[in-house]
C-alpha positions in Angstrom: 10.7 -26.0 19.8 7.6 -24.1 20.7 9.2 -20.9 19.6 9.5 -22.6 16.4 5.8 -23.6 16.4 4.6 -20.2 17.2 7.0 -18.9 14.2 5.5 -21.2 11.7 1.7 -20.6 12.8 2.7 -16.8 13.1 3.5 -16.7 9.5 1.1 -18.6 8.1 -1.6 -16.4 9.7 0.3 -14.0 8.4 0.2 -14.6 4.7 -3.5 -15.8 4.9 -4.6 -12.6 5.8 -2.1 -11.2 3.4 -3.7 -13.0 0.3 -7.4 -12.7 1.2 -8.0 -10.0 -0.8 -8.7 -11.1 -4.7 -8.8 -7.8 -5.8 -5.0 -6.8 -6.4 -3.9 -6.0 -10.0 -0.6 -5.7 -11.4 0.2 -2.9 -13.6 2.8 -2.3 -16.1 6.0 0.1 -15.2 5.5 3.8 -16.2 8.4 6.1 -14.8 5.6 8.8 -14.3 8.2 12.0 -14.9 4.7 14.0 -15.9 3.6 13.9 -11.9 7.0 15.0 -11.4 6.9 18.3 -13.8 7.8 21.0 -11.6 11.1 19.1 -11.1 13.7 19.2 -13.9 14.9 16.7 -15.3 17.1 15.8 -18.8 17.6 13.1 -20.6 15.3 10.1 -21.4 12.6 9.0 -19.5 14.1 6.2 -18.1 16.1 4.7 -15.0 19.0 7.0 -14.9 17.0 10.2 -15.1 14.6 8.5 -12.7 17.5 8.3 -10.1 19.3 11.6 -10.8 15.8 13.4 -9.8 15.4 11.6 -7.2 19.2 13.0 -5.7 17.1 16.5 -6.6 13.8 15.9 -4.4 16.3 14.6 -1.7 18.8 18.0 -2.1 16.1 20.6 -2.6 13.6 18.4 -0.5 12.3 21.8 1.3 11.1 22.9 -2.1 9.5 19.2 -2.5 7.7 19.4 0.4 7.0 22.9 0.7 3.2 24.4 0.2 1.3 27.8 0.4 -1.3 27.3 3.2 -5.1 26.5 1.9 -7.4 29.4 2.4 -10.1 26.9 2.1 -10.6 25.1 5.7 -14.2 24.6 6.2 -15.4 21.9 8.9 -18.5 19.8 7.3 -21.4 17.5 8.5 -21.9 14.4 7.3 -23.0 10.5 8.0 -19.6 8.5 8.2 -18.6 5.7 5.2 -16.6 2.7 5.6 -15.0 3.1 2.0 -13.8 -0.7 1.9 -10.9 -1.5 -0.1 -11.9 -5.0 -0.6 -14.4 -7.3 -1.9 -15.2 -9.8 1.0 -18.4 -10.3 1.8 -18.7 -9.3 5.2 -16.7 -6.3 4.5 -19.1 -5.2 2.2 -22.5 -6.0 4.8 -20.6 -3.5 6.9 -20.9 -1.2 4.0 -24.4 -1.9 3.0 -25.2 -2.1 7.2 -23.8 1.9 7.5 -25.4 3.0 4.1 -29.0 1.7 5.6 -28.6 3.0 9.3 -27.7 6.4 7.7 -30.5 6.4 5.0 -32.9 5.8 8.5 -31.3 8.3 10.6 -29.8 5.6 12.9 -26.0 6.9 12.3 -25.2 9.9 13.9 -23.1 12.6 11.4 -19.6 13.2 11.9 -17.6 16.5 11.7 -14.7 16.5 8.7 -12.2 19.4 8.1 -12.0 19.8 4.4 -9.7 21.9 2.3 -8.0 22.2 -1.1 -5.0 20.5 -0.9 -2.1 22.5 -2.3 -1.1 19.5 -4.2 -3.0 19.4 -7.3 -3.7 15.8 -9.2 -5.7 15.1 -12.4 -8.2 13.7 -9.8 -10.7 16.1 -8.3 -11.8 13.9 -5.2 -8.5 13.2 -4.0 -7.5 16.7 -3.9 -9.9 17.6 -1.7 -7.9 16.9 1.6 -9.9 15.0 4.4 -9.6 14.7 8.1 -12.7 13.8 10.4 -12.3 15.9 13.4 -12.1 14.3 17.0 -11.9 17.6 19.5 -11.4 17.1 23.1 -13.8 17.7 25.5 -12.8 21.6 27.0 -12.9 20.3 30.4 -10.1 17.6 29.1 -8.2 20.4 28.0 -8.3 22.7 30.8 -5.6 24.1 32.3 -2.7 23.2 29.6 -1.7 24.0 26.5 -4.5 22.7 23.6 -2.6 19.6 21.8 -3.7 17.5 18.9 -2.3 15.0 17.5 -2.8 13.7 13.4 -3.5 10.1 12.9 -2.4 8.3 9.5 -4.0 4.5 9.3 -2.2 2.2 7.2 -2.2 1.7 3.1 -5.4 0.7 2.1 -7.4 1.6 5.3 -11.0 2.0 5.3 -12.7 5.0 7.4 -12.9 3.7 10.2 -9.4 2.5 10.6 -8.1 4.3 14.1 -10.9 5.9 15.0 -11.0 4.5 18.0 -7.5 5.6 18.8 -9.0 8.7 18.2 -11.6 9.1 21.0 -8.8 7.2 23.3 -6.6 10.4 22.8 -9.8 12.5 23.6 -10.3 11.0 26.6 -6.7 12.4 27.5 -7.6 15.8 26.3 -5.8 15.2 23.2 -7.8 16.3 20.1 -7.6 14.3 17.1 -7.7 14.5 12.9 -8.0 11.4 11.4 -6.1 12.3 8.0 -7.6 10.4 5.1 -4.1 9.6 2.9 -4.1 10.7 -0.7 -6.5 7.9 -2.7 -7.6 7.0 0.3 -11.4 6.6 1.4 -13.2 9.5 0.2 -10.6 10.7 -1.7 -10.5 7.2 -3.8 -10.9 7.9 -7.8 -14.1 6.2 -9.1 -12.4 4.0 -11.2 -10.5 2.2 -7.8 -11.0 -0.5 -5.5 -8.6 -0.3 -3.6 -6.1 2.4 -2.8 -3.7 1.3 -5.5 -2.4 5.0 -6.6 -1.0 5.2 -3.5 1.8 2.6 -3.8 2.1 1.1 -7.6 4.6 0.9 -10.5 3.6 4.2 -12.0 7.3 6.0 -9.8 6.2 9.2 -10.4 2.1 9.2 -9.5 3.7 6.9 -6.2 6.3 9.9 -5.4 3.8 12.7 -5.4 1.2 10.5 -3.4 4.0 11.2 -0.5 4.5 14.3 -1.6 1.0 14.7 -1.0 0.8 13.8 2.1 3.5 14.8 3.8 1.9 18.6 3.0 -1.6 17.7 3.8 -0.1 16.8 7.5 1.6 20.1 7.3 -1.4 22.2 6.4 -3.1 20.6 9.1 -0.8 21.9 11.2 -1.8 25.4 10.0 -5.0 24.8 10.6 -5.3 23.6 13.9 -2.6 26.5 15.5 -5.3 28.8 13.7 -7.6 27.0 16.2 -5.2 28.0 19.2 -3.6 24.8 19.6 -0.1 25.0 20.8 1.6 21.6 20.9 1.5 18.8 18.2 2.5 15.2 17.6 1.7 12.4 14.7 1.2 9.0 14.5 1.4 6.5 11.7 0.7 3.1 11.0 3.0 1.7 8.0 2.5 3.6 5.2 1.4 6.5 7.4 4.5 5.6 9.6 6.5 7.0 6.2 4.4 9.9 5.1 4.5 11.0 9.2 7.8 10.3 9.7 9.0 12.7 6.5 6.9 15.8 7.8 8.4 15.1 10.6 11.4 15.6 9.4 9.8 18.6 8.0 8.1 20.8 10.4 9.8 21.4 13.7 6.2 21.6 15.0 6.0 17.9 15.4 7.6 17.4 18.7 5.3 13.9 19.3 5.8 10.9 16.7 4.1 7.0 17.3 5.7 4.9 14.1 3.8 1.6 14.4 6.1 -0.4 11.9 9.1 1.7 10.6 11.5 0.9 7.7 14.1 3.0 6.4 14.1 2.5 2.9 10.7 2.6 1.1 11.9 1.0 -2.1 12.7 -2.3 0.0 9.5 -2.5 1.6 8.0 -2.7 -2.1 10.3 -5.4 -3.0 10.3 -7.8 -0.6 6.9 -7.3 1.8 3.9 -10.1 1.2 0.8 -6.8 0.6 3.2 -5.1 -2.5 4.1 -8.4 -4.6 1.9 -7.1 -7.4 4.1 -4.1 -7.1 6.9 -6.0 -7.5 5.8 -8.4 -10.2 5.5 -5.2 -12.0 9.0 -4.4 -11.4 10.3 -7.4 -12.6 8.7 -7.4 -15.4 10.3 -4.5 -16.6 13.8 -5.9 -15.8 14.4 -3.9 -12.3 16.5 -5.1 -9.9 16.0 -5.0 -5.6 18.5 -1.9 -5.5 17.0 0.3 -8.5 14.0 0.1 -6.8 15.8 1.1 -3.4 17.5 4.2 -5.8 13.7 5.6 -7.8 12.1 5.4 -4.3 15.3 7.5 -2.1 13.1 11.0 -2.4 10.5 9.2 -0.2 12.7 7.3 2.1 12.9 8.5 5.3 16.4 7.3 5.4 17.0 10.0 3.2 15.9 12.6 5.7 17.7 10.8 9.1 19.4 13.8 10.1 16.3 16.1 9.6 14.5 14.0 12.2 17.2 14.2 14.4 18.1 18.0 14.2 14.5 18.8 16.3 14.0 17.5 19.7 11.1 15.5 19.5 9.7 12.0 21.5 9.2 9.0 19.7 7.6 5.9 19.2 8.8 3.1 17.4 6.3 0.0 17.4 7.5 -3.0 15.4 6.3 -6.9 14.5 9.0 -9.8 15.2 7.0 -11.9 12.5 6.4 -8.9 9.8 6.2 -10.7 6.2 5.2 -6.6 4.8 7.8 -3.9 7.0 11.0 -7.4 7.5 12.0 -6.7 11.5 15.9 -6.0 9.3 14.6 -3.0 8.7 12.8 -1.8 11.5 15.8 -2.7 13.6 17.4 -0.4 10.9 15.5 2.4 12.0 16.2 1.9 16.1 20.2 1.6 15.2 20.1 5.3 12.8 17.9 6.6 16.0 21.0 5.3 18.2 23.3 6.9 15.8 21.6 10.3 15.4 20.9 10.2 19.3 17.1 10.7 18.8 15.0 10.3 21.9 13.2 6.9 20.9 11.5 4.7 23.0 11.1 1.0 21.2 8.2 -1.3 21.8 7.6 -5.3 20.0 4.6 -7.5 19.3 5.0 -10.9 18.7 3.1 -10.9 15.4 3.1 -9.5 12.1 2.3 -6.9 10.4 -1.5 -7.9 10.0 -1.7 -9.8 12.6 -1.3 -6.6 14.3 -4.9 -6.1 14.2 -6.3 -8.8 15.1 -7.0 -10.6 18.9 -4.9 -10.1 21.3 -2.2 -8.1 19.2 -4.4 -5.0 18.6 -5.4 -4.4 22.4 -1.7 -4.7 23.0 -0.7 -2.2 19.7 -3.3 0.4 21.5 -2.0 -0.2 25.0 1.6 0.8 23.5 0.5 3.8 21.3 -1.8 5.4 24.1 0.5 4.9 26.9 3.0 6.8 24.8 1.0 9.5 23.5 -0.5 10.4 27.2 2.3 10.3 28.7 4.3 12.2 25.9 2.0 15.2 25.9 1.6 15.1 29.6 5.6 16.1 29.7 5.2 18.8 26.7 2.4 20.1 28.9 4.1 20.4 32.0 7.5 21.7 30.5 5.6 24.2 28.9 4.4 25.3 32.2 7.9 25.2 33.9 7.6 21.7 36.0 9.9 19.1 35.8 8.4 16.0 33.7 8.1 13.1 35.2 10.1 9.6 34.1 8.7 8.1 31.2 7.7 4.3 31.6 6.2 3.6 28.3 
């Protein structure tokens, strides 16, 4: 009975939070082929071809994803933003609160690697990649190899979303880039609200957002091994579960991956989680069906790249929500049961909440406990086996 109680409140908290913000907009279906250009296709623009190119990105998925490295990397100075993605009013006092302490010298400036990203979009401001730059103490770092780690907040995240993870990791000697996603703060066209480019019913712009990404995380990897750093993980928070997850699946250089909230199939996530219903509603529209959408999405699925993961010893993370109305716990058990299969080395952690809920009072202290537990002690054993000592038993 109370199990039944705390389902029922669980959920309604759930979708509460999930339909606060006012500010969603549905958008009609365009196949978006034109973001796709550098990958053939024949035939009309329409479902079929959609599909068929999709088989491509997944078959020649090294070309997708591959990049020159930016010869660009410059670190710059300046006073942090929030970058809200919605209209609340206390949201947007935060936003006003930050403008005013910086405009009176009361904010301190923050340090941001910045580079060209070698995925070019009609929009100037997102292709400017951005990542604010948490570097460990050198005393934290002191007799190991240097590791870092990228962080990728959640769809729609504002600036300051895991930051604080951020300076956790420090603590551990763990430096840290904060990866802005493509359309993401700073990089968010004018013309947005919210981060809507990243995930919408334009196919094509939504494909090359992970495209995107995925190569922004690797050129970051570039970047800090031209800093000396020697060991590298990733984590990811929904969306940026996906994006980390692929370049994972990607670069061998990961050996380190925190997924908190996993799916395996990115076109089900749009259809049937509560924070993509406009996405949806789009899709129905057009006449689409659950497993079309499951079929346009496969190129950014990481279920399409399972046995890439698995091919590359790595450590992993997999957080999930019993009550999650956004990533449904069907498919994050997916994901454990494909990490069974594939025999990846996984260890798998559960909140009893949802996806929002996540971060909110008591869930979030309980999310950090779980990622920073995992992390330390994840690098600690790359450190050690790097110096020839036997790691110690995990008990994250």
């Amino acid at each position: 009975m109370l199990s039944k109680l705390y389902a029922k409140w669980m959920f309604s908290w759930e979708t509460a939070l999930t339909t606060r913000d006012t500010n969603r907009i549905v958008r009609p279906l365009e196949w978006g082929f034109d973001w796709l250009s550098d990958f053939s296709h024949d035939g009309p623009d329409d479902l079929q071809t959609m599909v068929e190119l999709n088989r491509q990105i997944v078959a020649c998925s090294d070309d997708f994803f591959g990049y020159k490295t930016p010869t660009d990397f410059r670190l710059e100075m300046r006073h942090p933003q929030l970058f809200p993605t919605n209209v609340r009013p206390e949201t947007l006092a935060q936003d006003a609160e930050l403008k005013l302490q910086a405009a009176i010298g009361e904010l301190e400036e923050a340090e941001f690697l910045r580079f060209t990203s070698p995925v070019a979009t009609p929009y100037p401001e997102n292709d400017v990649v951005n990542a604010r730059w948490y570097p460990a103490p050198a005393e934290k770092q002191a007799g190991k190899p240097k590791q870092a780690i990228i962080v990728m907040p959640q769809w729609n995240a504002d600036a300051f979303s895991h930051n604080a993870l951020c300076t956790l990791f420090n603590r551990f000697g763990i430096s840290a880039l904060r990866l802005s996603k493509p359309y993401h703060d700073i990089r968010r066209p004018a013309e947005l609200e919210r981060s809507d480019y990243a995930v919408s019913s334009n196919i094509g712009r939504t494909t090359a957002a992970c495209r995107q990404a995925v190569v922004d995380i690797r050129s970051c990897l570039d970047w800090l091994e031209s800093q000396g750093y020697e060991q590298f993980g990733i984590l990811g928070t929904s969306l940026g579960s996906c994006y980390a997850f692929i370049a994972a699946a990607h670069d061998a250089r990961l050996k380190v991956c925190a997924f908190n909230h996993a799916s395996t199939w990115f076109g089900d996530v749009v259809w049937t989680g509560q924070s993509t219903r406009h996405v949806r509603a789009a899709f129905e529209q057009a006449g689409l069906n659950r497993d079309q959408i499951r079929e346009v999405f496969t190129g950014i699925s990481p279920m399409s790249y399972m046995e890439r993961f698995a091919a590359n010893p790595k450590r992993v993370l997999v957080v999930h929500a019993t009550y999650d109305l956004t990533f449904l716990r069907e498919f994050s058990l997916d994901v454990l049961a494909n990490f069974d299969r594939h025999k990846v080395d996984y260890v798998s952690k559960v909140l009893p909440c949802g996806h929002y809920t996540t971060g909110e009072t008591p869930y979030k202290y309980m999310d950090g406990w779980y990622l920073g537990s995992f992390v330390y002690e994840s690098f600690k054993r790359l450190a050690q086996q790097a110096v020839g000592k036997a790691p110690v038993a995990s008990t994250a």
